[in-house]
DRENPALUM-552987 format. One record per residue (C-alpha): residue number from 1; y, x, z. Coordinates in steps of 0.25 Angstrom, whole numbers. Layout:
residues N
NUM; Y; X; Z .
...
***
This chain:
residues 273
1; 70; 88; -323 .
2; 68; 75; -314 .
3; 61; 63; -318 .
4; 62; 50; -313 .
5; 50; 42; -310 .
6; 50; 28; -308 .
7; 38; 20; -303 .
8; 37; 6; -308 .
9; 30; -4; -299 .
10; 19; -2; -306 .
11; 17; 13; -304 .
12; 20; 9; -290 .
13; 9; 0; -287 .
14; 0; 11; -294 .
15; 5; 24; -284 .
16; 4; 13; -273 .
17; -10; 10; -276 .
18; -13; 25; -279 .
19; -8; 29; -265 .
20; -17; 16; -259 .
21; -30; 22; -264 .
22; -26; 37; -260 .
23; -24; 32; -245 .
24; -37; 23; -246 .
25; -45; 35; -250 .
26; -38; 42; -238 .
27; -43; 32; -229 .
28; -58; 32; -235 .
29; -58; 47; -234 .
30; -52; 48; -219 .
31; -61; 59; -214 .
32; -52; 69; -225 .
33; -37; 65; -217 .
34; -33; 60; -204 .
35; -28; 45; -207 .
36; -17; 45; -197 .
37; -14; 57; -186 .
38; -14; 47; -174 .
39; -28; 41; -178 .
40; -40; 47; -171 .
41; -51; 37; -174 .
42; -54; 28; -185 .
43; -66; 20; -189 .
44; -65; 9; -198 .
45; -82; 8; -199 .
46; -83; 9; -214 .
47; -90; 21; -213 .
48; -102; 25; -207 .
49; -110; 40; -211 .
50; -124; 38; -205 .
51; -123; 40; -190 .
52; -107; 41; -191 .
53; -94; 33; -192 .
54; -86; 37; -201 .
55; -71; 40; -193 .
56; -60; 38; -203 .
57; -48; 43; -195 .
58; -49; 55; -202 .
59; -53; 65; -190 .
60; -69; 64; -193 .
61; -72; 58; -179 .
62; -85; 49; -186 .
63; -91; 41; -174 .
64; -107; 45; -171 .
65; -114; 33; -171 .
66; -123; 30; -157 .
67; -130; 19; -158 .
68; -129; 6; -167 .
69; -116; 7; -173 .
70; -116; 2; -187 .
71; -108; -4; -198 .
72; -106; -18; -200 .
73; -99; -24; -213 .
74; -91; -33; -204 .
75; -79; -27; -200 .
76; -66; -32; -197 .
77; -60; -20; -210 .
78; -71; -17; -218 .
79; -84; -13; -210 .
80; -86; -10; -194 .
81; -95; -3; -184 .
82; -105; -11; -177 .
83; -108; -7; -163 .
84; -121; -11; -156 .
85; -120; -11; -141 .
86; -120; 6; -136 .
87; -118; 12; -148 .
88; -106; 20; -152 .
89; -97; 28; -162 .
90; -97; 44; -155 .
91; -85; 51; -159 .
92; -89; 64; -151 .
93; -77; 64; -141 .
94; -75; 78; -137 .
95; -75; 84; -151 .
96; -63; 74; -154 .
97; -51; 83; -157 .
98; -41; 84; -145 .
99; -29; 78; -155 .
100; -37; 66; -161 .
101; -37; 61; -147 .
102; -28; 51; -141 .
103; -21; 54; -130 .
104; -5; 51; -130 .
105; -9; 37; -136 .
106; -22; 29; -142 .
107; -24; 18; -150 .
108; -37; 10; -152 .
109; -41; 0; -164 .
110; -53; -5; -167 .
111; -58; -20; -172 .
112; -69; -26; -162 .
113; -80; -35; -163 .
114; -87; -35; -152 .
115; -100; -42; -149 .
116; -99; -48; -134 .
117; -88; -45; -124 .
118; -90; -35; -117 .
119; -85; -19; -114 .
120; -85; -12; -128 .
121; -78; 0; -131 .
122; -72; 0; -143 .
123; -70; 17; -139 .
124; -72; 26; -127 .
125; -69; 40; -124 .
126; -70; 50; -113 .
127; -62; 62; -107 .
128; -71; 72; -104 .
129; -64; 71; -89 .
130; -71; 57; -86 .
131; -59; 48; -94 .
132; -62; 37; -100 .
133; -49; 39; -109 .
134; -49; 23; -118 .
135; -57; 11; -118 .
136; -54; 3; -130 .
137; -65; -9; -126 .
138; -68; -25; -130 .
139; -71; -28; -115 .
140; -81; -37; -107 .
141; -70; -44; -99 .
142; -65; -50; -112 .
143; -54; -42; -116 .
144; -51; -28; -122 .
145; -47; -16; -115 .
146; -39; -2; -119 .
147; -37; 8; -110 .
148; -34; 25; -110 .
149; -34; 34; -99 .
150; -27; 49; -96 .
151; -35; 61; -90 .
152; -43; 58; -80 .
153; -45; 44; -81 .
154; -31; 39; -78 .
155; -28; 25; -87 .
156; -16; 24; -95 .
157; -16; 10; -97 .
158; -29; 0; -97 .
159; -27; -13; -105 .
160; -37; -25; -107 .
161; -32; -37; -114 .
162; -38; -45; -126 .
163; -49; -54; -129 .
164; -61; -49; -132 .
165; -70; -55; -142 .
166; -84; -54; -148 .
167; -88; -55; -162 .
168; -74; -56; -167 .
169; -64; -45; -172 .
170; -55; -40; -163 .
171; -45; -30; -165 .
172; -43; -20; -153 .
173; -30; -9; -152 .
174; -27; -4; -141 .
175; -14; 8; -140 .
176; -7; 18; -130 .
177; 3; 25; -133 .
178; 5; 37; -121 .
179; 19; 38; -126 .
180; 23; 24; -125 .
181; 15; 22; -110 .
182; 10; 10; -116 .
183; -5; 4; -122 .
184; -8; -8; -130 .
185; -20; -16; -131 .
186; -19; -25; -144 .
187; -31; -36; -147 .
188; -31; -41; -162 .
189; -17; -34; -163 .
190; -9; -43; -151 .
191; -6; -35; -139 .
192; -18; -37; -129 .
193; -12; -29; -117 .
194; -3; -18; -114 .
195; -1; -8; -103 .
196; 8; 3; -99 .
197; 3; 16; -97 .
198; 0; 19; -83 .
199; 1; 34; -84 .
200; 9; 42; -94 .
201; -4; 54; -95 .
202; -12; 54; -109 .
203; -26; 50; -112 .
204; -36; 58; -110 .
205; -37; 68; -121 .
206; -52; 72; -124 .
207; -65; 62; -127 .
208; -74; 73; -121 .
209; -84; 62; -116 .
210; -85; 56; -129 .
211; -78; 46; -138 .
212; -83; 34; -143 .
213; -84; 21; -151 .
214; -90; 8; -145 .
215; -97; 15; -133 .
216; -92; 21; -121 .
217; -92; 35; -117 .
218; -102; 32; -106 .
219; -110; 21; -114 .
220; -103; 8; -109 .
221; -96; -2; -114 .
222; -103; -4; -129 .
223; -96; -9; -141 .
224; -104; -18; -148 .
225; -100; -25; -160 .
226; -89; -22; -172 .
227; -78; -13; -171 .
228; -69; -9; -184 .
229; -58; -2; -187 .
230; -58; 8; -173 .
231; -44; 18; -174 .
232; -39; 25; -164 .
233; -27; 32; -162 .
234; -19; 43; -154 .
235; -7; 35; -151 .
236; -3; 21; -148 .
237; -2; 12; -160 .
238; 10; 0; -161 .
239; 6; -14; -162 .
240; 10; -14; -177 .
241; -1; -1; -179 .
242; -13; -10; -171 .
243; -8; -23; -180 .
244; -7; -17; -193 .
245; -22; -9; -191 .
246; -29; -22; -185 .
247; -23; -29; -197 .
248; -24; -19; -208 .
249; -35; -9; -205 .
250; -32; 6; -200 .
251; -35; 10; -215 .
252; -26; 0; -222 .
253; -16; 4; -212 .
254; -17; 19; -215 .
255; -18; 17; -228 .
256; -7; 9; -229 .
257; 1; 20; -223 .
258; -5; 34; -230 .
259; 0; 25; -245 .
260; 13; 22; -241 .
261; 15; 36; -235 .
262; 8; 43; -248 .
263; 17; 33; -257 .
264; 28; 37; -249 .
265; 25; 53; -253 .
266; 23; 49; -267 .
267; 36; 41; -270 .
268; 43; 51; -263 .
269; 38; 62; -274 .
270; 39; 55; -285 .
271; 54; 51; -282 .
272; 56; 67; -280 .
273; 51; 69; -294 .
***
């Protein structure tokens, strides 16, 4: 026999709040499930275990610390990173798995406040055929810059665009999509500069030489300063997906998402029963 069930507002504002807590959890224990299939890298800087930083995308890439990188309670959300000049997160490139790795499309994220105007890489990685494949960087000639190249070194598209400020938050985000032919660079959420794709070939598809945050491959182009909330993705993210993460946090934003998909699966069984 079926029995109807009925929730009140009130018992809805308790399954609501109940879902909330459920996804928050899943957020603080990231390294237990992947957050979202298209999200490679993730580090929001609240946690740091001894000579690591704690990668909370849920694939277990934790960033070696090299050099002076520490956490500072001054963060744009919560804490950040604090880079002194030359040192770096090490993600040990060549053992990143061959499907974690952007290659039809790449988004990057990333709250900067940098110290002086000059070349910073925000993150670098190198093919193990030579390629320099992205350079996500706050640069010396007073802009930012966003950039991917194919195997072999050819560049898909090469943006620079943006004012770039010291000691002040910024908000970096730059996208490609391979499918689309088109790349996006976006400063504080307004569109910086865009740029078709000049050839239609992939990015390169290993970081053999070496994958890393704040420093370059070859030891150039230091970051030096705050950086918070790094994501990066495998595809190109809209202008409403930049907006809403700068705005909100990329936890907020997940979470947001996992409650109203798990509420969705709960209301839908309990008007089954």
């Amino acid at each position: 026999m079926k029995r109807n069930l009925t929730l009140t507002p009130y018992l809805m504002c308790l399954l609501l709040i109940g879902v909330f807590c459920m996804s928050t959890a899943g957020i603080q224990g990231a390294s237990a499930q992947i957050l979202d299939p298209d999200l490679v890298l993730y580090f929001d800087y609240e946690d740091f275990d001894g000579n690591t930083v704690v990668e909370k995308s849920g694939r277990g890439y934790d960033g070696e610390i090299n050099g002076d990188v520490t956490q500072s309670n001054d963060g744009k959300i919560g804490k950040a990173a604090h880079f002194a000049s030359g040192s770096f997160l090490d993600l040990d490139g060549p053992n990143i798995k061959a499907e974690d790795i952007p290659t039809e499309g790449m988004s990057i994220l990333a709250w900067l406040n940098v110290e002086a105007v000059s070349d910073m890489a925000i993150f670098n990685a190198r093919a193990g055929d030579n390629t320099w494949l992205v350079h996500p960087e706050a640069r010396g000639g007073g802009n930012y810059r966003w950039l991917n190249r194919s195997p072999g070194g050819t560049t898909i598209f090469d943006i620079r665009g943006g004012e770039n400020k010291a000691n002040e938050w910024i908000h970096y985000g730059g996208t490609f999509s391979q499918a689309d032919g088109l790349a996006v660079l976006y400063i504080n959420g307004e569109k910086a500069g865009e740029e078709a794709a000049r050839v239609g070939t992939p990015i390169a598809g290993d970081w053999d030489q070496g994958a890393r945050v704040g420093y370059n491959v070859d030891n150039n182009r230091p970051f030096t300063g705050l950086m918070d909330d790094l994501n990066i993705w495998k595809r190109g993210l809209s202008a409403e997906e930049v907006n809403d993460i700068m705005n909100n946090g990329l936890s907020a934003v997940l979470t947001a998402v996992e409650a109203q998909d798990k509420l969705a699966t709960t209301w839908g069984r309990l008007k089954a029963h």
